[in-house]
DSSP file (Angstrom, degrees, kcal/mol; ACC not computed):
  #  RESIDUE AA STRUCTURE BP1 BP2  ACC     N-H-->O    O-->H-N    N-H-->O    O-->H-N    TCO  KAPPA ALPHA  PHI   PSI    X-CA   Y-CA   Z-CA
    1    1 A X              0   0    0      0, 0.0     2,-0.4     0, 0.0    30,-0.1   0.000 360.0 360.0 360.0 133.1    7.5  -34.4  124.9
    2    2 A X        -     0   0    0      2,-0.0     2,-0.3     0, 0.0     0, 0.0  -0.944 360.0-168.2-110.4 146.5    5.6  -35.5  122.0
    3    3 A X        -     0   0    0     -2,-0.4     2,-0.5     2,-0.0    12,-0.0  -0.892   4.9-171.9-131.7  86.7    7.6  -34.9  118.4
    4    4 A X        -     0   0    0     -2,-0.3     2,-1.4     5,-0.1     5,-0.1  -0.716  19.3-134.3 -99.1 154.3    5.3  -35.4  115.3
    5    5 A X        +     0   0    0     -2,-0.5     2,-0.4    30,-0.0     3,-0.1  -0.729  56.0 134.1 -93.5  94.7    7.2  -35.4  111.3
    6    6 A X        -     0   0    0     -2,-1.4    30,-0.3     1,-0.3     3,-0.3  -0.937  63.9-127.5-153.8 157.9    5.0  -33.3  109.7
    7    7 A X  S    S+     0   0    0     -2,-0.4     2,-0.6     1,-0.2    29,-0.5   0.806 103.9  13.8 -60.3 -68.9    5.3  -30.4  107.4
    8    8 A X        -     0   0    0      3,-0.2    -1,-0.2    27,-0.2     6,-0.2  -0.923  65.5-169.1-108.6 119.4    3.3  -28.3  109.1
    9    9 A X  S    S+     0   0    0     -2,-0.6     3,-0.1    -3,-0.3    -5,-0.1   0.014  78.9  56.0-108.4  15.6    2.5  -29.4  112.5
   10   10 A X  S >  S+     0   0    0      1,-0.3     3,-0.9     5,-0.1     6,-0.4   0.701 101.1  63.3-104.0 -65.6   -0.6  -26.4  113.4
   11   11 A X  T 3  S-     0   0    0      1,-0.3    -1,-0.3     4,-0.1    -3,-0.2  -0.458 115.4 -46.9-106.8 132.2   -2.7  -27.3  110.6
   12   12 A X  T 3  S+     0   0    0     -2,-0.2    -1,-0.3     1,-0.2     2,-0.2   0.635 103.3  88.8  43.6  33.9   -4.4  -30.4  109.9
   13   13 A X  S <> S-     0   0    0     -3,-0.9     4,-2.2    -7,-0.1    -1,-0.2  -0.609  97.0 -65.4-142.7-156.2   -2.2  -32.5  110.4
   14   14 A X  H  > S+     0   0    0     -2,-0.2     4,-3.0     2,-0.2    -5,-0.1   0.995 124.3  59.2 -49.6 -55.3   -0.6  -34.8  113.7
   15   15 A X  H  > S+     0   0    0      2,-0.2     4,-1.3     1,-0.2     5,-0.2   0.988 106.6  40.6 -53.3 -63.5    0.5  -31.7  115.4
   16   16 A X  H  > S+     0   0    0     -6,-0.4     4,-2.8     1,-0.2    -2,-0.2   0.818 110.1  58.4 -73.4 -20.8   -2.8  -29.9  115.7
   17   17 A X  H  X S+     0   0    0     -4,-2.2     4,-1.5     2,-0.2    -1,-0.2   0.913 107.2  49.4 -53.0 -52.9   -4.6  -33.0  116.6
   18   18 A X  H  X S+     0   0    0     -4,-3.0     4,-0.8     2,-0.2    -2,-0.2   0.859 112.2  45.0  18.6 -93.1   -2.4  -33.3  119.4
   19   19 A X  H  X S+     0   0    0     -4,-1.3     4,-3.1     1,-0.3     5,-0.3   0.767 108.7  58.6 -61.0 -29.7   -2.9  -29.5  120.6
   20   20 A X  H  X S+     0   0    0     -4,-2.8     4,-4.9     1,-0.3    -1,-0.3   0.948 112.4  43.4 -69.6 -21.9   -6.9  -29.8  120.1
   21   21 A X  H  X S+     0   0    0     -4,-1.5     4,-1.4     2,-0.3    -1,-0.3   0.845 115.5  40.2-105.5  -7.7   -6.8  -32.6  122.5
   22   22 A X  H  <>S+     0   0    0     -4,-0.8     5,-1.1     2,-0.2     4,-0.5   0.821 119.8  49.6 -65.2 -32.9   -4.6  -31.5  125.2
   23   23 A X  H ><5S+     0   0    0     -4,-3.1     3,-1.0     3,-0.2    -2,-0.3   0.950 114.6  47.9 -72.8 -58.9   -6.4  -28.0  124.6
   24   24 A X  H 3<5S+     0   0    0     -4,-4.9    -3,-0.2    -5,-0.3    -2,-0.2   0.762 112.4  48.6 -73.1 -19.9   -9.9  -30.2  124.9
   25   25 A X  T 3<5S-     0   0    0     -4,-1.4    -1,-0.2    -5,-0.1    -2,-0.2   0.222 106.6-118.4 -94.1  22.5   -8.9  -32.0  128.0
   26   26 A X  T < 5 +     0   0    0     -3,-1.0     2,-0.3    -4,-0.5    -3,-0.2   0.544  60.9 147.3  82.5  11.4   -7.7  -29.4  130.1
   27   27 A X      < -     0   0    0     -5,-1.1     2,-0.7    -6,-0.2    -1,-0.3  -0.690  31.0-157.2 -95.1 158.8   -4.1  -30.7  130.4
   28   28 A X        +     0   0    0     -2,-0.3     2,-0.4    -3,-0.1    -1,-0.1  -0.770  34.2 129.4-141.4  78.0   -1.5  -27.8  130.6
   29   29 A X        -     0   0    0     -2,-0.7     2,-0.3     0, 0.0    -7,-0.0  -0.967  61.6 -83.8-133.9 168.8    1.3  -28.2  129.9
   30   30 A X        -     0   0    0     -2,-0.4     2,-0.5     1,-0.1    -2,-0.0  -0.305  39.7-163.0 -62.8 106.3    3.9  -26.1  127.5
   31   31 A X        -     0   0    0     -2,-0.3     2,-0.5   -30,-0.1    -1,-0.1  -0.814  10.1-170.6-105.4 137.3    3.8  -27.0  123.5
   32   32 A X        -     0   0    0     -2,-0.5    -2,-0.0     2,-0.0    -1,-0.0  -0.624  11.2-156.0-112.3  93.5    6.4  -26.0  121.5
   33   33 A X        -     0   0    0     -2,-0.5     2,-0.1     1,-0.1   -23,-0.1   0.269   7.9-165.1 -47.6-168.3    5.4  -26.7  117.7
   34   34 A X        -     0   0    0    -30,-0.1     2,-0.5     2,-0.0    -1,-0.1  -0.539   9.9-175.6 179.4  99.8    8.3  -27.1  115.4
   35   35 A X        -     0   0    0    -27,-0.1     2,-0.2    -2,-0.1   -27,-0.2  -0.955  15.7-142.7-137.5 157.4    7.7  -26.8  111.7
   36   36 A X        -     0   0    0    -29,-0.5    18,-0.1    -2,-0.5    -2,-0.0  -0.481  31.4 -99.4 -79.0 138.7    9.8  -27.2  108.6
   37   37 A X        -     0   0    0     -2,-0.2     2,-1.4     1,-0.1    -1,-0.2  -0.334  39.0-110.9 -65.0 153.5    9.6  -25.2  105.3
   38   38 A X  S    S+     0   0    0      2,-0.1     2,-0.2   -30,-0.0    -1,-0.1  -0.741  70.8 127.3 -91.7  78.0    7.7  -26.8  102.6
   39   39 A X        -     0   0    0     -2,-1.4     2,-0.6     0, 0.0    -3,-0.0  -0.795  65.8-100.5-139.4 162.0   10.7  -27.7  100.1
   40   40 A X        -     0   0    0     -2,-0.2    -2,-0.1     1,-0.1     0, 0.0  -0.880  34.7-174.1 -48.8  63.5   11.9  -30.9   98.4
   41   41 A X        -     0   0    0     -2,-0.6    -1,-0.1     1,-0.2    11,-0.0   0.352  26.7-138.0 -78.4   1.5   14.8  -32.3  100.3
   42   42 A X        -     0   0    0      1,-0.1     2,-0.9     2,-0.0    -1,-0.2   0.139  33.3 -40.0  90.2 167.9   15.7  -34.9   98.2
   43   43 A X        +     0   0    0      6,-0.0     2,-0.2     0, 0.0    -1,-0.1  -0.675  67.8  77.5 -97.6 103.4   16.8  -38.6   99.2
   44   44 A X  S    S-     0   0    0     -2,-0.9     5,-0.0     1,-0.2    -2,-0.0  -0.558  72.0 -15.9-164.9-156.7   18.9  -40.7  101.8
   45   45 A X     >  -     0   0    0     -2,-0.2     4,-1.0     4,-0.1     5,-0.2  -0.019  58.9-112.9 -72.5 147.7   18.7  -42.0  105.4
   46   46 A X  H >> S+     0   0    0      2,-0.2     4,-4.8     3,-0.1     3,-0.8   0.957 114.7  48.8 -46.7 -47.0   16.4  -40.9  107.9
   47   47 A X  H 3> S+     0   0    0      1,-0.2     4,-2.2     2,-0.1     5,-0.3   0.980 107.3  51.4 -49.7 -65.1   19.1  -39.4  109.9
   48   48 A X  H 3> S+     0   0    0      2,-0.2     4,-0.8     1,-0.1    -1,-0.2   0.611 115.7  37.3 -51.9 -11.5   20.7  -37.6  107.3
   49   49 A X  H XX S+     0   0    0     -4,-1.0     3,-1.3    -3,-0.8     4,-0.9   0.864 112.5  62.0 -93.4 -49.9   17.3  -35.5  105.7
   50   50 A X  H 3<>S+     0   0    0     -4,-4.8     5,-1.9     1,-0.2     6,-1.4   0.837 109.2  41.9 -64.5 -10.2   16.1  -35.2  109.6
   51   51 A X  H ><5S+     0   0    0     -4,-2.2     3,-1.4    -5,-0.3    -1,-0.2   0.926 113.8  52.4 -75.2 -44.0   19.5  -33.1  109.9
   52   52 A X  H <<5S+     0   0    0     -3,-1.3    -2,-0.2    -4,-0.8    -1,-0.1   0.449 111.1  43.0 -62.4  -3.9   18.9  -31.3  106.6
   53   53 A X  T 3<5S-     0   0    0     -4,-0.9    -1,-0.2   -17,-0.0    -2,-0.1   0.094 120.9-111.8-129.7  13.7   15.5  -30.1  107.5
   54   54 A X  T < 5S+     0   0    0     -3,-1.4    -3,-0.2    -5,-0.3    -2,-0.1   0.787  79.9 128.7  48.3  36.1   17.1  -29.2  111.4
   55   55 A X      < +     0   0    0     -5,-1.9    -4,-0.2    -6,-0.2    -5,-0.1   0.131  28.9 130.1-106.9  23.9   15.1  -31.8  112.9
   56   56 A X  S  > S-     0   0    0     -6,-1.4     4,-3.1    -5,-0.1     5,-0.1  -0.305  76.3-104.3 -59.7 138.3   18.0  -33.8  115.1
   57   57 A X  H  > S+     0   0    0      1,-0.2     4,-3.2     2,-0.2     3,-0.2   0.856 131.0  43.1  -9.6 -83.6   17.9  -34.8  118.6
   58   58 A X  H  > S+     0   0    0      2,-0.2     4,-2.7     1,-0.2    -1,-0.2   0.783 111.8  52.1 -20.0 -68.5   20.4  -31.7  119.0
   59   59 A X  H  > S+     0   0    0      2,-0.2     4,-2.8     3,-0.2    -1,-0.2   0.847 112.2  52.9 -45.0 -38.8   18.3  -29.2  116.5
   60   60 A X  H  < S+     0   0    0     -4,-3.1     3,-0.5     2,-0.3     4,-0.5   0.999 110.7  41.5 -76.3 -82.7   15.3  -30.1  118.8
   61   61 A X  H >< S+     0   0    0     -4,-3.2     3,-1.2     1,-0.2    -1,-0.2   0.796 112.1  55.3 -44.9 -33.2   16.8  -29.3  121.9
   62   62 A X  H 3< S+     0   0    0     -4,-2.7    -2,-0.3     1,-0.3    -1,-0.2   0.957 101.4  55.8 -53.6 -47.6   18.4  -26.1  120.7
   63   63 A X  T 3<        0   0    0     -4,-2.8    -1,-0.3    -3,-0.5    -2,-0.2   0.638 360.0 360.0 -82.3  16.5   15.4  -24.7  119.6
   64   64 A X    <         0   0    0     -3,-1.2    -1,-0.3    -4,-0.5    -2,-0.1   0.382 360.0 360.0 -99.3 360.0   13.5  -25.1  123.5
């Protein structure tokens, strides 16, 4: 599993670089994107905003 932090993980960004190069070297395997709304979430610890934006361990596995 690869997991990149970015707001939007199709376009232009870590995430679609990713997909174009599993998509340009033929490997095949199941992506699941995972992106966050484009809002302000304020400031603290990593753990605590990646819970506030429903990107925990936990969040991560629920959504597969």
């Amino acid at each position: 599993m690869v997991a990149a932090e970015h707001i939007d993980a199709t376009i232009n960004s870590a995430g679609s670089a990713i997909n174009n190069f599993l998509l340009n070297n033929k490997v095949h395997i199941t992506v699941k994107n995972i992106k966050t709304l484009d809002r302000t979430i304020g400031h603290g610890g990593t753990k605590e905003l990646l819970k506030r934006i429903g990107l925990t361990e936990d969040d991560i596995i629920k959504s597969l």
